[in-house]
C-alpha angles and dihedrals in degrees: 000000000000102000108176095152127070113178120175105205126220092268098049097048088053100053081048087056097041089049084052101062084044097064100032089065088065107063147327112303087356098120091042086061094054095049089049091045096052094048088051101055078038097063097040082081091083084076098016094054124142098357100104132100112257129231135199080354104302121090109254135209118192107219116249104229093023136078080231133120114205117211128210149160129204132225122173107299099354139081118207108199094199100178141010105197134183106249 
């Protein structure tokens, strides 16, 4: 696939921000860690794109650092990530 697009939609951004309180309770910087973690993995679908499994009908990537599981869906040259959800 040819993904030039990412778009985080409202939902998503808010469970991102959500996930960033969370973590920033638990420590200095934690929660700045997290945020930077899970855009990472977030932007690797530029290449990543469309190869993962899907579940409940969205393709899913499990973050790398976090206990999160990013969900997206692709449409021609754009990847929606629509949740990103605690596991």
């Amino acid at each position: 696939m040819n993904i030039k697009y990412i778009q985080i939609l409202v939902d998503a951004e808010n469970d991102l921000d959500e996930g960033r309180a969370f973590y920033g309770k638990q420590g200095e910087n934690i929660g700045d860690y997290f945020w930077d973690s899970l855009l990472s993995d977030i932007e690797s679908l530029v290449i990543f794109g469309g190869i993962h499994s899907k579940k409940l009908g969205f393709y899913r990537i499990l973050s790398k650092r976090f206990p999160y599981a990013i969900y997206y869906d692709v449409n021609d040259d754009t990847v929606s990530v629509v949740a990103i959800l605690p596991m």
